[in-house]
C-alpha positions as CSV (number, residue, x, y, z in Angstrom):
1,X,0.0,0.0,0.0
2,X,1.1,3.2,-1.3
3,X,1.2,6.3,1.3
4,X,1.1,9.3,-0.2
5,X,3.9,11.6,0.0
6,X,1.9,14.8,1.4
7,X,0.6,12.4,4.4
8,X,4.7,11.3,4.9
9,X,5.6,14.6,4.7
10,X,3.5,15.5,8.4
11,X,6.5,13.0,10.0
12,X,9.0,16.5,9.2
13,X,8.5,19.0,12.3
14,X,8.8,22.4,10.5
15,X,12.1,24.4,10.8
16,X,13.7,21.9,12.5
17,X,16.6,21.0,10.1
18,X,19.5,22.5,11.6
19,X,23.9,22.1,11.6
20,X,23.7,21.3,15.6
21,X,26.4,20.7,17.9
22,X,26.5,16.8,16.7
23,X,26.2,17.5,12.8
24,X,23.1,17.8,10.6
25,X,20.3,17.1,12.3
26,X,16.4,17.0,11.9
27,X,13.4,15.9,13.8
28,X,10.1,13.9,13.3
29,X,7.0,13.6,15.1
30,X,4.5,10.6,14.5
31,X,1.0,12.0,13.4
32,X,-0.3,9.2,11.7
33,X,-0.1,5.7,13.1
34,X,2.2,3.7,15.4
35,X,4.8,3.0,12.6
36,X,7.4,-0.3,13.2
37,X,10.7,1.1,11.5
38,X,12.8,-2.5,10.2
39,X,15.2,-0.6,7.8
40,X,16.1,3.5,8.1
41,X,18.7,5.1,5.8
42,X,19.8,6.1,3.6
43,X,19.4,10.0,4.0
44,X,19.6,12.2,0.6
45,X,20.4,15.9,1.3
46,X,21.0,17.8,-2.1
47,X,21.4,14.6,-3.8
48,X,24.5,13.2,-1.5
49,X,24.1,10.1,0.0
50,X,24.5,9.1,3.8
51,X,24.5,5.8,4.1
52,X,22.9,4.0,7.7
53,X,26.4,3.4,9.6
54,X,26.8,7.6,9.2
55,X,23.2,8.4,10.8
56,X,21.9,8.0,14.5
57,X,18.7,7.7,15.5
58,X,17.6,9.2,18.8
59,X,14.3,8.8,20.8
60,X,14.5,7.9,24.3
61,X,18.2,6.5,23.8
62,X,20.9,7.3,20.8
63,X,21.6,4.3,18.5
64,X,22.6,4.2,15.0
65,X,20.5,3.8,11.9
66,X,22.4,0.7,10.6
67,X,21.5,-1.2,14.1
68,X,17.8,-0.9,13.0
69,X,16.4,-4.1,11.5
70,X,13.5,-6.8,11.5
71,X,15.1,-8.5,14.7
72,X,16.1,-5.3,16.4
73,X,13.2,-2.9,14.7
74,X,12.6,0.7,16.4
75,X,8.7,1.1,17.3
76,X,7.7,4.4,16.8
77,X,4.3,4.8,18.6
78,X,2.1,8.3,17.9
79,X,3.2,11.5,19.2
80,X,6.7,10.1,19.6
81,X,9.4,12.0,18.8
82,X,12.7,11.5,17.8
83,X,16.0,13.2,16.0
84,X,18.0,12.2,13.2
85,X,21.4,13.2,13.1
86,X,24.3,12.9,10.4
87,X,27.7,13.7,12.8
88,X,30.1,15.4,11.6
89,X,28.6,17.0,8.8
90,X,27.7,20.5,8.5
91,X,25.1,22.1,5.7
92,X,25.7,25.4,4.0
93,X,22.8,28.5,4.6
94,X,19.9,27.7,1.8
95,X,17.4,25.9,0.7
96,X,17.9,21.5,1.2
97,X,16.0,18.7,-0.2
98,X,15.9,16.1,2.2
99,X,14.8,12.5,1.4
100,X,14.6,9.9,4.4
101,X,14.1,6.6,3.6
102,X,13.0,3.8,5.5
103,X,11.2,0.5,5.4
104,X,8.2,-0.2,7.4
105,X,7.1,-3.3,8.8
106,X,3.1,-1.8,8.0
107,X,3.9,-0.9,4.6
108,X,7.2,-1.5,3.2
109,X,9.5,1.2,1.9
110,X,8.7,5.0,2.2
111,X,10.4,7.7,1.7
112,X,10.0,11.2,3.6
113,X,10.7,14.4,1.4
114,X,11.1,18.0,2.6
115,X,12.7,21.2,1.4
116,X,13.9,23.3,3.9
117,X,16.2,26.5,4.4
118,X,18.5,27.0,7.0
């Protein structure tokens, strides 16, 4: 089942992309549905790659993207919140497209896609 990319888009919080004290970073909020992440990454800013072993995933603990899978998936109930970061990277001011993708245990793949200035 297809999810449309508008709907995907409400993960993004607004004006939250960012060069933070830990690298890039973003956050998402769940709006939709308890969501069962088995796969996260890569990350496309500006059409550069970042693969899972360069992004962490925080929530109510830090772990990295690449340690999310189907035996260790990360559960991401609704109204929970969580940063994505990219350390050690920095973004220049201006406009970014930003394209998260993931796979779902509820729907298979889908990808999150934002612009956003900074």
């Amino acid at each position: 089942m297809a999810i449309p990319a508008a709907l995907l888009r409400r993960f993004y919080v607004k004006n939250s992309l960012q060069n933070g004290n830990d690298g890039i970073q973003f956050r998402l909020t769940n709006r939709i549905a308890p969501t069962t992440i088995v796969s996260l990454g890569p990350i496309e800013i500006d059409g550069e790659l970042f693969a899972p072993d360069q992004i962490m995933v925080s929530a109510s603990k830090a772990r990295a993207a690449s340690a999310i899978h189907e035996q260790a998936p990360f559960l991401l109930r609704m109204g929970k919140k969580m940063t994505i970061s990219i350390p050690g990277e920095i973004l220049e001011p201006g406009s970014h497209q930003v394209i998260l993708h993931a796979v779902t245990k509820e729907v298979g793949p889908v990808s999150i896609e934002f612009e956003e200035t900074t």
